[in-house]
C-alpha positions in Angstrom: 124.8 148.5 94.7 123.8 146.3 91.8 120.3 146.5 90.7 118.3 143.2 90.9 115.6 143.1 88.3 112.2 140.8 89.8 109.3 139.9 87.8 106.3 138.8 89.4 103.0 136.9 87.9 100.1 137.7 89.8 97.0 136.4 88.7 94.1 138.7 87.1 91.5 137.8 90.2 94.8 138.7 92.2 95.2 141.7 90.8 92.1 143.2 91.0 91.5 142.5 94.7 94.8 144.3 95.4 93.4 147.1 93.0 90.1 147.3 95.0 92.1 147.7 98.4 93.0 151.2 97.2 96.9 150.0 96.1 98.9 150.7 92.4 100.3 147.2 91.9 104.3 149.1 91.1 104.4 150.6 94.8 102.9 148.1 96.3 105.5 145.1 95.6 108.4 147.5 95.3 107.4 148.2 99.0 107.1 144.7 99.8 110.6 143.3 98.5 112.5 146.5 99.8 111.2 145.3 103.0 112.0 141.8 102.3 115.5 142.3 101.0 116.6 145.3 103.9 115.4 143.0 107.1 116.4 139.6 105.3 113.0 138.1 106.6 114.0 134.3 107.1 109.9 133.4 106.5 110.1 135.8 103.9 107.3 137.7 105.2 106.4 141.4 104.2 104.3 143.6 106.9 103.1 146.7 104.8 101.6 149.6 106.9 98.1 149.4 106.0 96.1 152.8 104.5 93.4 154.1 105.9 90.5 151.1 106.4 92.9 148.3 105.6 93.9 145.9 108.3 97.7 145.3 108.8 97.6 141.7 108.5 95.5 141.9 105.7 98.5 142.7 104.1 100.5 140.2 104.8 102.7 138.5 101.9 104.6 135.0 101.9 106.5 133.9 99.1 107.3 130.3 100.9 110.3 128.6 99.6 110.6 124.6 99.4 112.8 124.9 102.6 110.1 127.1 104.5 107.3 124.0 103.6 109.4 121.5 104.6 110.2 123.1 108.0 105.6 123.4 108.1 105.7 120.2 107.8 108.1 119.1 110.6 106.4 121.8 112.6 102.8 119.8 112.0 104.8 116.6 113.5 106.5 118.1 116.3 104.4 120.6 117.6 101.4 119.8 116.8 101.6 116.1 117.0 100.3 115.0 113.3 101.2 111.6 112.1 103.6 111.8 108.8 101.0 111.3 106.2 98.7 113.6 108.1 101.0 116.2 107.4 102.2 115.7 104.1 98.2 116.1 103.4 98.7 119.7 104.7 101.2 120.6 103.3 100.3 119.3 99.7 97.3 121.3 100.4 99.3 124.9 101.4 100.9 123.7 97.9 97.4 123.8 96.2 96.4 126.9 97.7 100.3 128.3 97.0 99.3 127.4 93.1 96.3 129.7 93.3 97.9 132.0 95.1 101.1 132.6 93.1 102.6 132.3 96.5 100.9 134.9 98.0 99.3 134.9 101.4 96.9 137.1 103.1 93.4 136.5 105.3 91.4 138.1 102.2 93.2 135.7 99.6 92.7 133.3 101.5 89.0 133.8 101.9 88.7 134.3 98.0 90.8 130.4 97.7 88.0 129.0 100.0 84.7 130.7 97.8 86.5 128.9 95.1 87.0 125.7 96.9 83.0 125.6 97.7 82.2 127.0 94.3 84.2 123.9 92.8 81.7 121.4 94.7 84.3 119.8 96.9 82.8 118.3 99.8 82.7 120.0 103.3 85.5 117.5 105.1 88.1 119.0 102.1 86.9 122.7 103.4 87.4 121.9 106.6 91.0 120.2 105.9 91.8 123.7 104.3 90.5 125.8 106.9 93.1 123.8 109.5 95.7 124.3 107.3 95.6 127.6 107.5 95.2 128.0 111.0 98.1 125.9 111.2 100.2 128.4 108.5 99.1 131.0 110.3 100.4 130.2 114.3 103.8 128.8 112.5 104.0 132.1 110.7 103.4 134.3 113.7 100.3 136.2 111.8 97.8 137.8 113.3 94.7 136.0 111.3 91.1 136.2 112.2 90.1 132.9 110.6 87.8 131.8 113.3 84.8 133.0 111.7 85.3 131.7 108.6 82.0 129.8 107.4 81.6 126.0 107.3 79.6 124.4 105.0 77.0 121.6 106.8 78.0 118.5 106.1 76.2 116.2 103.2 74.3 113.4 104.7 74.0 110.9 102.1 73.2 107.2 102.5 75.5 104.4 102.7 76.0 102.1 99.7 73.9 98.5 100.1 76.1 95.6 101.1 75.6 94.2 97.3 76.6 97.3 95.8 79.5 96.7 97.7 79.9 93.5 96.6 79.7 94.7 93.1 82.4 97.0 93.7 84.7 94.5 94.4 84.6 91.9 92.0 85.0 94.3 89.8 88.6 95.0 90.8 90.7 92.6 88.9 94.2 93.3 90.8 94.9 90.5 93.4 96.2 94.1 95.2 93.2 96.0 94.5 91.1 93.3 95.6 93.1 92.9 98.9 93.3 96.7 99.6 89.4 96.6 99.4 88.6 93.6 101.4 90.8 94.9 103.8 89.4 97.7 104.5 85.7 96.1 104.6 86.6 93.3 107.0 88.5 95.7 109.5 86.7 98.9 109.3 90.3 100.9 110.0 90.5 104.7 108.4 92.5 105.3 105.4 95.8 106.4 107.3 95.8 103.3 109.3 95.7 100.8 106.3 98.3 102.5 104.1 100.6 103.1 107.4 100.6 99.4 108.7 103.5 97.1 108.5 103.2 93.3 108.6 104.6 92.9 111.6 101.5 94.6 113.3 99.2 91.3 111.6 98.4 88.5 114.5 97.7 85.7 111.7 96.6 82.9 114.6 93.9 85.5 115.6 93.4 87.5 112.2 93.9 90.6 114.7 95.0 93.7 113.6 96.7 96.2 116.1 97.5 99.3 113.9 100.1 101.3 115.5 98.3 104.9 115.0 98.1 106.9 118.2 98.4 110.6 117.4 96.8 113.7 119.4 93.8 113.2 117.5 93.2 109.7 116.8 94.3 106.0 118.9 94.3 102.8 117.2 92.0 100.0 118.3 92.1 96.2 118.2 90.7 95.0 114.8 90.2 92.5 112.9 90.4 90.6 109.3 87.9 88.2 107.5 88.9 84.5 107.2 88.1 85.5 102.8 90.5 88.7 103.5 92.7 85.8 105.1 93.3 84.0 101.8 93.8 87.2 99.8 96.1 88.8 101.8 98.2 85.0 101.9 98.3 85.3 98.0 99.2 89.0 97.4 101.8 88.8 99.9 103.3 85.1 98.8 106.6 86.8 97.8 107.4 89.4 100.7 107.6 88.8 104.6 108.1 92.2 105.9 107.5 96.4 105.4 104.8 97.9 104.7 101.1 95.6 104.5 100.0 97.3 101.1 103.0 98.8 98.1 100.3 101.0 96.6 101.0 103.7 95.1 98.8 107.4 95.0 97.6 106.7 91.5 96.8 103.1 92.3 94.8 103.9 95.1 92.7 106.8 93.6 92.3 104.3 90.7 90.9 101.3 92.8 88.3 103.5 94.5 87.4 105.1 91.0 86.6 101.4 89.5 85.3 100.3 92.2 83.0 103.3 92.8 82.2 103.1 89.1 80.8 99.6 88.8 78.9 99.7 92.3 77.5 103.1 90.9 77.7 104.7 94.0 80.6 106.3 95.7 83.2 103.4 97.6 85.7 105.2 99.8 87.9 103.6 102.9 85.6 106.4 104.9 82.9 105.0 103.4 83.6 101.3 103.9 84.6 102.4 107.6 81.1 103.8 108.3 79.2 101.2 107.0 81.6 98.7 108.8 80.6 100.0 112.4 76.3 100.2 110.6 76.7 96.7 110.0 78.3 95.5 112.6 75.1 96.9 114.6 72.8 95.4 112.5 74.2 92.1 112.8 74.2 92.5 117.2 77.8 93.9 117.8 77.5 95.8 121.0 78.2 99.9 120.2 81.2 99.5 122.8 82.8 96.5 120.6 82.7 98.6 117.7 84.6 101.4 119.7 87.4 98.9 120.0 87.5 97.6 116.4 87.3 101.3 115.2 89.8 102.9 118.0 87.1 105.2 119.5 87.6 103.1 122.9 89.3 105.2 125.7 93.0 104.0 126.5 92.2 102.2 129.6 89.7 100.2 127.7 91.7 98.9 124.7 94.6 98.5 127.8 92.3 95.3 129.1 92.1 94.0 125.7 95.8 93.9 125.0 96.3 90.3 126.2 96.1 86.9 124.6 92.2 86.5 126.2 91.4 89.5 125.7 92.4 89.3 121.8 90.3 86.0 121.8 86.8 87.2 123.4 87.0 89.8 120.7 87.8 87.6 118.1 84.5 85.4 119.4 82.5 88.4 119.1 83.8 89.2 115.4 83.3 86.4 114.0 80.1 86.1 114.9 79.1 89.4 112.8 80.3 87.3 109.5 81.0 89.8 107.5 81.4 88.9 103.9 82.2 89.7 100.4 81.4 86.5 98.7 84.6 85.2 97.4 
């Protein structure tokens, strides 16, 4: 039989929690791709019998291949009924954690990933999105992980921008698209997924009405709406296209809108952000909490079902309008 020769980079931090587990790094991954290699593990998965104090799954290596994250991914969609871009967040985050890891995975590297994720300062929502990921990783895999306890951060209250710092935000943008993105998301309050997600034929231009098509196990679209000033914007970014997708923006473009924008309001501007303080103002201003639930797609289905005819469209339209939201234009 021909001799393969393997060479493997494993990180120092790696290294030295493998060390402190009571294993010589040689033996260890000799064991781990004779296993591999002799049972022809289509996950590429290595179960190593664990010495004495060491939990089996502790031990658990994956070397995932382009194919095996692809196949996560149509896993997230099928079985666990994530919406396409939901996914491709997780699996860009296993990738992430698949950089750190040098492909390794196991419940104590994956605890050591998440102290660095918290020492990093991200904020508790991007913890959280890891945490699910693994879970996720974890049933597709078949591996007996204990990541229920894992700790989660509390998350950062921290108060909404003022409705001028808002405004300084956007005249700031100079991009007929940057300044439609952003208007759009103020006037209809939908979540970040929604906007980038919505085709034009979803747009009611007699009634300005917005009925994103976004119903996952998670999440249900509502019946929104879209300034008469977004009006005009959205008429002169879109003067030379009549159909796909509302918004051609890419990832770069979009981080780079809500950087500026953020910059010159000095104070963070998000779509989460703008979608918050969409549903505080509409309050303010004497929108009923259970309107808001339909603009924002809280609503329960046999709610939003009333609303999905012409006069139903129109009394929320009336009620809208009267909130006037604005961006001075």
């Amino acid at each position: 039989m021909k001799k393969r020769r393997i060479h493997l980079s494993i990180r120092e931090d790696l290294l030295e929690e493998i060390r402190k587990r009571g294993f010589t790094i040689s033996s260890y991954t000799n064991m781990a791709l004779s296993q591999h290699l002799t049972k022809g593990n289509s996950q590429q998965t290595a179960q190593l019998q664990a010495p004495s104090g060491i939990r089996n799954h502790d031990l658990c290596l994956t070397k995932a291949s382009k194919g095996d994250l692809l196949q996560f991914k149509d896993y997230l969609i099928t079985e666990k009924g994530l919406s396409e871009r939901t996914a491709q967040d997780r699996l860009d985050a296993l990738k992430r954690f698949n950089e750190f890891s040098n492909g390794l995975f196991s419940e104590s590297i994956v605890k050591m990933f998440l102290r660095d994720v918290l020492k990093k300062g991200k904020t508790p929502a991007s913890y959280n999105n890891y945490i699910k990921v693994f879970r996720h990783f974890t049933t597709y895999l078949k591996l007996d992980f204990n990541l229920q306890y894992l700790p989660i951060p509390p998350a950062k209250l921290s108060p909404l921008p003022s409705l001028n710092q808002i405004k300084q935000g956007f005249h700031a943008l100079q991009k007929p698209l940057f300044k439609s993105v952003f208007a759009f998301y103020f006037s209809t309050g939908l979540r970040k997924s929604e906007v980038l997600d919505l085709t034009l034929d979803k747009l009611d231009w007699g009634n300005r009405a917005v009925v994103p098509n976004h119903n996952t196990r998670t999440k249900r679209s509502g019946i929104t709406f879209f300034s008469e000033e977004c009006g005009h914007l959205l008429k002169g970014y879109l003067s030379t296209r009549t159909d796909g997708l509302l918004f051609n923006i890419s990832d770069r473009q979009f981080r780079k809108l809500w950087r500026n924008a953020s910059s010159a309001a000095t104070v963070a501007i998000s779509p989460q952000i703008l979608r918050k303080f969409h549903a505080v103002e509409l309050r303010l201003r004497g929108v009923a909490d259970s309107f808001i639930d339909i603009f924002q797609g809280r609503a329960p289905r046999s709610v939003l079902a009333r609303h999905y005819t012409p006069v139903g469209v129109e009394q929320l339209k009336t009620v809208y309008d009267k909130a006037n939201l604005s961006l001075g234009t």
